[in-house]
C-alpha positions as CSV (number, residue, x, y, z in Angstrom):
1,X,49.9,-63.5,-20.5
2,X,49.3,-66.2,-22.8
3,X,51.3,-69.3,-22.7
4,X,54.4,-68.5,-25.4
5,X,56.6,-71.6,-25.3
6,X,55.5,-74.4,-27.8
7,X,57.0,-77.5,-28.1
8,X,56.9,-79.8,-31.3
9,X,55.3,-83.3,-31.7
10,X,56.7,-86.2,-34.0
11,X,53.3,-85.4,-36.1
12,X,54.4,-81.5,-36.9
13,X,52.1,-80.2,-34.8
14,X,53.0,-77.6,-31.9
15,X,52.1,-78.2,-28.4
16,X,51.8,-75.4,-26.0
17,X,54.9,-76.3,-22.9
18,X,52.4,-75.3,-20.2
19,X,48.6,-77.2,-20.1
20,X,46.2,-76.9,-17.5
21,X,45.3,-80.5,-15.8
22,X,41.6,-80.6,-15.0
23,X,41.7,-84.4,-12.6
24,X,39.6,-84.3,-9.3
25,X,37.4,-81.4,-8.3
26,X,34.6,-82.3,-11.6
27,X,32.7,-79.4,-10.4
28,X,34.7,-76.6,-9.9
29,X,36.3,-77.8,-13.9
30,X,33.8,-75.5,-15.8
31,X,34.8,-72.4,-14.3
32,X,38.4,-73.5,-13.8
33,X,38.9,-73.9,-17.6
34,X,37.3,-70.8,-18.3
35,X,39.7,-69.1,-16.3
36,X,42.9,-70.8,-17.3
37,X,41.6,-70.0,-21.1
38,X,40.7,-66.3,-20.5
39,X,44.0,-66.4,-18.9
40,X,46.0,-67.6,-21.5
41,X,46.4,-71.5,-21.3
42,X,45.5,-73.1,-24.9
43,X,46.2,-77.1,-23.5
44,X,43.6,-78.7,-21.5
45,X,44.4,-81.9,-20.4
46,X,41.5,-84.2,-19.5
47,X,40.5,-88.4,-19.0
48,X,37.1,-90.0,-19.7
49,X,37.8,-91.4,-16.3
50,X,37.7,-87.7,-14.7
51,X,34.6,-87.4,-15.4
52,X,34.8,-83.8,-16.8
53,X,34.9,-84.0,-20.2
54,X,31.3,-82.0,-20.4
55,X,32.5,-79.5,-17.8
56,X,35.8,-78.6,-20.2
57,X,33.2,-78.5,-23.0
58,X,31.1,-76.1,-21.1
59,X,34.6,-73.7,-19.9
60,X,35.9,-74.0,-23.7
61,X,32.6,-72.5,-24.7
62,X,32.0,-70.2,-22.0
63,X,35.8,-69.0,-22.9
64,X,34.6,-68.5,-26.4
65,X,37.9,-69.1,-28.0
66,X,38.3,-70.5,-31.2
67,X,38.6,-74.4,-31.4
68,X,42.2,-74.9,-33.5
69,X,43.6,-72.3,-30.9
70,X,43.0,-75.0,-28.3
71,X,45.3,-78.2,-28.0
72,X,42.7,-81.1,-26.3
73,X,43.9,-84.3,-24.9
74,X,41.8,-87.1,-23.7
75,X,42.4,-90.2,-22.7
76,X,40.7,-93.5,-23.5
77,X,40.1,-95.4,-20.2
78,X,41.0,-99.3,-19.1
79,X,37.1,-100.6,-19.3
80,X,37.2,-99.9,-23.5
81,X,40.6,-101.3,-24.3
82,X,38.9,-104.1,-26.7
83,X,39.7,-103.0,-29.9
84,X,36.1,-102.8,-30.9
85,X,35.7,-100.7,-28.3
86,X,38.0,-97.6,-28.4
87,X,36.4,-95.8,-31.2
88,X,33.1,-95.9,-29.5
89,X,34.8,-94.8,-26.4
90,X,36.7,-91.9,-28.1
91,X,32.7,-90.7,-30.1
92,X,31.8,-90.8,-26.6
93,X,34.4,-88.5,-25.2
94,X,33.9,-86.5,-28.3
95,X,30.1,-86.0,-27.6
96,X,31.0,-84.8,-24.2
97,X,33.8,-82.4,-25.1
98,X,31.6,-80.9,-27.7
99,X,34.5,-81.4,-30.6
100,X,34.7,-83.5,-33.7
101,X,38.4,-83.8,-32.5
102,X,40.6,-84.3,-30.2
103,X,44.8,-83.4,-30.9
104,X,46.3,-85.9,-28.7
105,X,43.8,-89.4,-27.4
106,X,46.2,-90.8,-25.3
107,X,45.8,-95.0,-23.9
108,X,45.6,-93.8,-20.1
109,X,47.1,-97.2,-19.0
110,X,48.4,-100.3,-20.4
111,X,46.3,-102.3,-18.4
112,X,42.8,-103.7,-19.2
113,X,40.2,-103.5,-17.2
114,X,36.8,-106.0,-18.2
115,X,35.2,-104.4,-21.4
116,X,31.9,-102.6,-20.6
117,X,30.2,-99.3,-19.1
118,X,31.2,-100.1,-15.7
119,X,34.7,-97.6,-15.6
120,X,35.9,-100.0,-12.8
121,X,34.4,-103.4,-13.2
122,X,34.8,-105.4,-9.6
123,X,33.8,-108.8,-8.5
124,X,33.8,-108.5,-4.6
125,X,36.6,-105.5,-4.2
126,X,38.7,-106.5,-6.6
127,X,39.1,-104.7,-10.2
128,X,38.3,-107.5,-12.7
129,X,41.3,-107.7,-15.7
130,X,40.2,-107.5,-19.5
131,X,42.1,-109.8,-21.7
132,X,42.7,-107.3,-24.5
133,X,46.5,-106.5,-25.0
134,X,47.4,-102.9,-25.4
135,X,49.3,-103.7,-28.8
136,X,45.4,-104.3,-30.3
137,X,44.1,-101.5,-28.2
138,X,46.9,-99.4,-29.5
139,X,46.3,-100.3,-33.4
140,X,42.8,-99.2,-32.9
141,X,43.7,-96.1,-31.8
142,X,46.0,-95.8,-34.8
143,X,42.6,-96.2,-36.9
144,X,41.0,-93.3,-35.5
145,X,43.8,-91.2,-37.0
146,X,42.9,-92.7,-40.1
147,X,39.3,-90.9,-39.5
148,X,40.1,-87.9,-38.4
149,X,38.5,-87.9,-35.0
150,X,42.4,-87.6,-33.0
151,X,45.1,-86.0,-34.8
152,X,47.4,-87.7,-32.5
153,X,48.2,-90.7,-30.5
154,X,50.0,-91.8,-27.7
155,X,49.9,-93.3,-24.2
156,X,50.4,-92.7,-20.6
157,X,52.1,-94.6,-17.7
158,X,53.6,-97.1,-19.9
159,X,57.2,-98.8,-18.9
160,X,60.0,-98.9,-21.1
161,X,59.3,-102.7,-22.1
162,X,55.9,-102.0,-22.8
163,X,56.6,-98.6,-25.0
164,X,59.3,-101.0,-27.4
165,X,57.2,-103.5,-27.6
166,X,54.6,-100.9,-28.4
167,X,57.3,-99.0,-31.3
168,X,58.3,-102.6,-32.7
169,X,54.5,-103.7,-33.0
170,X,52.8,-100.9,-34.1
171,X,53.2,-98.6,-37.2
172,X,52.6,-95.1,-35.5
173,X,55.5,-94.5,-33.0
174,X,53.3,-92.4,-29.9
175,X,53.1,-88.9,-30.5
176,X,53.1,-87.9,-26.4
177,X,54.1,-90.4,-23.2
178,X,52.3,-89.0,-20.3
179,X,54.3,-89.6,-17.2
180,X,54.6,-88.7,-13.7
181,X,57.6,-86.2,-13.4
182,X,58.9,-83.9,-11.1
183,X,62.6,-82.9,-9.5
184,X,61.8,-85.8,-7.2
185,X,61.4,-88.1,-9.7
186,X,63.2,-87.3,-12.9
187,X,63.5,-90.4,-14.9
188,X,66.6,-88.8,-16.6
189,X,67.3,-92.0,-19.0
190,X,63.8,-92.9,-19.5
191,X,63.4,-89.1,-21.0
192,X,66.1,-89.3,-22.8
193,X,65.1,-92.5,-24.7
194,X,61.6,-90.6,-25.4
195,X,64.1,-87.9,-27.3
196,X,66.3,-90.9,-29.3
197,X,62.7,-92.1,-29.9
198,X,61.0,-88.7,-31.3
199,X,58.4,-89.3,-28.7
200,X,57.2,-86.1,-26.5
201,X,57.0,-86.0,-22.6
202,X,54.0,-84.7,-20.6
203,X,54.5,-84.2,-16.8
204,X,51.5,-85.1,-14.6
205,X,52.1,-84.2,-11.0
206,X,54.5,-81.4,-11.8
207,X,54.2,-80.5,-8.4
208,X,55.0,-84.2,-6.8
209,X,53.8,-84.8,-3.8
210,X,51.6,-81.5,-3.8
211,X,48.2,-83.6,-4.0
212,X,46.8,-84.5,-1.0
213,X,45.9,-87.8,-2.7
214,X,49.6,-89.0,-2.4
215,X,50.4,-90.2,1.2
216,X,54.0,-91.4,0.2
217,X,56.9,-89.5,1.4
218,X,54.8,-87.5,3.9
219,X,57.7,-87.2,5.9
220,X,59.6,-85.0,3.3
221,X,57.6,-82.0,3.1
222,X,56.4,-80.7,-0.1
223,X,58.2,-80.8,-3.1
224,X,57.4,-76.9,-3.8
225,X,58.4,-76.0,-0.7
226,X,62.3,-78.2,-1.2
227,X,64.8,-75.2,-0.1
228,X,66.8,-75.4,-4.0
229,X,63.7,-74.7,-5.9
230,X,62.5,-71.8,-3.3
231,X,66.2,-70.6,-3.5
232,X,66.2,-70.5,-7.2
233,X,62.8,-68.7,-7.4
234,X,64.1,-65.8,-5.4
235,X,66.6,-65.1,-8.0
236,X,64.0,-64.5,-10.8
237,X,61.2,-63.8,-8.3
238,X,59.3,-66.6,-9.1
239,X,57.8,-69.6,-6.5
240,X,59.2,-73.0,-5.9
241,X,56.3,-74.2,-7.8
242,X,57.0,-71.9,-10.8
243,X,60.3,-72.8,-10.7
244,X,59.5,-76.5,-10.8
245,X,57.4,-76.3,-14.1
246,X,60.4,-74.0,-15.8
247,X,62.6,-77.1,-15.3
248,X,60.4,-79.2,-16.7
249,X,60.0,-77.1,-19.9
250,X,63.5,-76.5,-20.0
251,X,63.7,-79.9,-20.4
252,X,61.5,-79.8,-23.3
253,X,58.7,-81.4,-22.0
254,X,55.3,-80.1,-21.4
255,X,53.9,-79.7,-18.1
256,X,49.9,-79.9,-16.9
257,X,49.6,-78.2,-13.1
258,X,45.7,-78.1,-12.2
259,X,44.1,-75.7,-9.9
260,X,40.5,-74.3,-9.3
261,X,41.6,-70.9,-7.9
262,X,42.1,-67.7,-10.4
263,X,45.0,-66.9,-8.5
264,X,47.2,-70.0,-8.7
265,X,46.0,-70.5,-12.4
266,X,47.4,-67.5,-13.5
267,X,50.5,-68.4,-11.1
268,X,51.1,-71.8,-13.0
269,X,51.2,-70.0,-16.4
270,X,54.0,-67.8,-14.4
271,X,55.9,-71.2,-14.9
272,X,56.8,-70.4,-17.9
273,X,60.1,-68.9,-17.9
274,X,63.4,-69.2,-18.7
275,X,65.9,-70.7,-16.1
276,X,69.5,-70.5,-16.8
277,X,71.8,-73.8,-17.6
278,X,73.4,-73.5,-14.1
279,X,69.9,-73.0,-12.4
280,X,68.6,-76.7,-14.4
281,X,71.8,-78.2,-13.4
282,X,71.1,-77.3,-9.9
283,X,67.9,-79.4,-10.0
284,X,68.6,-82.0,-12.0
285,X,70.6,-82.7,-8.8
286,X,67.3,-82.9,-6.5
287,X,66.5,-86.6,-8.1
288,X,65.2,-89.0,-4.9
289,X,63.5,-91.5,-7.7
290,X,60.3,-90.7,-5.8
291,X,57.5,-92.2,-7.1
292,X,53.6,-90.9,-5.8
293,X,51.6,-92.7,-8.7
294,X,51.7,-96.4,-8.3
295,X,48.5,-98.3,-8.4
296,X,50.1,-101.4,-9.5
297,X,47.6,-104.7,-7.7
298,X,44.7,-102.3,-7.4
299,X,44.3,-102.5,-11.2
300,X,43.4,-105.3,-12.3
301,X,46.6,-107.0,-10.9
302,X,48.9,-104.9,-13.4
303,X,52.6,-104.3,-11.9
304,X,53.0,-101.0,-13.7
305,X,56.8,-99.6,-14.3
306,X,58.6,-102.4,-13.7
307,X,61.8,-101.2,-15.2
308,X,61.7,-97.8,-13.9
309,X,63.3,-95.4,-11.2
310,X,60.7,-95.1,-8.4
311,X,59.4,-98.6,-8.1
312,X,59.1,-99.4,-4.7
């Protein structure tokens, strides 16, 4: 079954609610992204920091599905934030994806890293800082709208000060915020200021603490596996995982689970169902303000989300 729920950006253009994620595991992402495409996914989310740009290229065309069915998102990465930099570093993702276009190029972070080829630039162990301000970075982006090589723009794992400042700056209010989000950490008024704003949500981590790369909240179990969500899938046969991305779509935002196995790809696009107002209510209940994602220090000396639920 093919993805069926589409959600609309500010631009007019339809996103499909359920993406496939392709960070980690750069060689198993060829054949991943065939699968999820012969399976039905049409959103393939991917970074120039991931490395596998060229392996979605080679699943897209392995998949051999038309290019407009497909909605592509990249992401322009911290060591090209000078100005003069990001359309260089979006030809360059272009090259590898094998597309004159991407829909969405999304700033990955606000924070810059030292300009150059080096993806992180370090002077002993520490990540040097760029001096470019994501306002500049931002309006560069807004000029390869202008040429046609993104159809839309946005950002990802930006705080609230830094997306007004952004919308008061700017002349293109973000198409797409790309956020950590999961029952665990739900970022209910944040969201909700995206929807005053016209701005669309994408959930990374869907799944919370589900990647092994997350050591926080270890303790807990896994958010899949949280006794309200398995409860609620029984009633509609579904998994605690499914039943995690159906809230988020519910919610109207679009979600990007990733997996390299046939079986849990065509699980994830399961996640697409429809979850009764009660079943939402239930949990929207679940909040903990959790937050897995936080590389605040390590980059650059950046202290990301500083006005948001989940900072420790």
């Amino acid at each position: 079954m093919a993805s069926t729920t589409q959600l609309k950006l500010n631009t007019g253009a339809s996103i499909p609610a359920l993406g496939f994620g392709t960070w980690q595991d750069k060689d198993a992402q060829e054949e991943a992204v065939y699968l999820a495409i012969k399976n039905g996914y049409r959103h393939i989310d991917t970074a120039r920091v991931y490395g596998t740009e060229p392996a979605v290229a080679a699943g897209i065309k392995k998949a051999g599905v038309p290019r407009e069915e497909l909605f592509l998102v990249t992401k322009l990465w911290n060591n090209s934030h000078d100005p003069k930099s990001v359309e260089k570093a979006l030809d360059a993702s272009l090259k590898d994806l094998d597309t004159d276009y991407v829909d969405l190029y999304l700033m990955h972070w606000p924070s810059p890293f030292k300009d150059g080829d080096d993806l992180f630039p370090k002077e002993g162990d520490k990540t040097l800082p760029g001096d470019a301000d994501y306002v500049d970075t931002y309006k560069a982006m807004e000029e390869c709208v202008k040429k046609g090589k993104a159809k839309a723009i946005g950002v990802s794992n930006f705080s609230k000060a830094e997306m007004e400042r952004l919308l008061k700056e700017t002349s293109t209010v973000p198409a797409a915020h790309q956020l950590e989000c999961h029952p665990w950490l739900q970022q209910a008024a944040f969201d909700a200021w995206h929807k005053e704003k016209g701005i669309h949500v994408t959930q990374y981590s869907p799944f919370g603490n589900q990647n092994a790369i997350y050591s926080k909240g270890e303790n807990l179990g896994k958010l899949i596996e949280d006794p309200t969500l398995v409860a609620i899938g029984k009633k509609y046969g579904k998994s605690g995982a499914q039943v995690a991305l159906a809230w988020g779509i519910a919610h109207g935002r679009s979600v990007i689970p990733k997996s390299k196995t046939e079986h849990r790809i065509k699980q994830n696009l399961e996640g697409d169902f429809h979850l009764e107002a009660e079943d939402v209510k239930k949990i929207d209940s679940l909040d903990k303000k959790l937050r897995f994602n936080d590389p605040s220090g390590s980059f650059g000396g950046w202290n990301f989300y500083t006005d948001l639920d989940g900072k420790a």
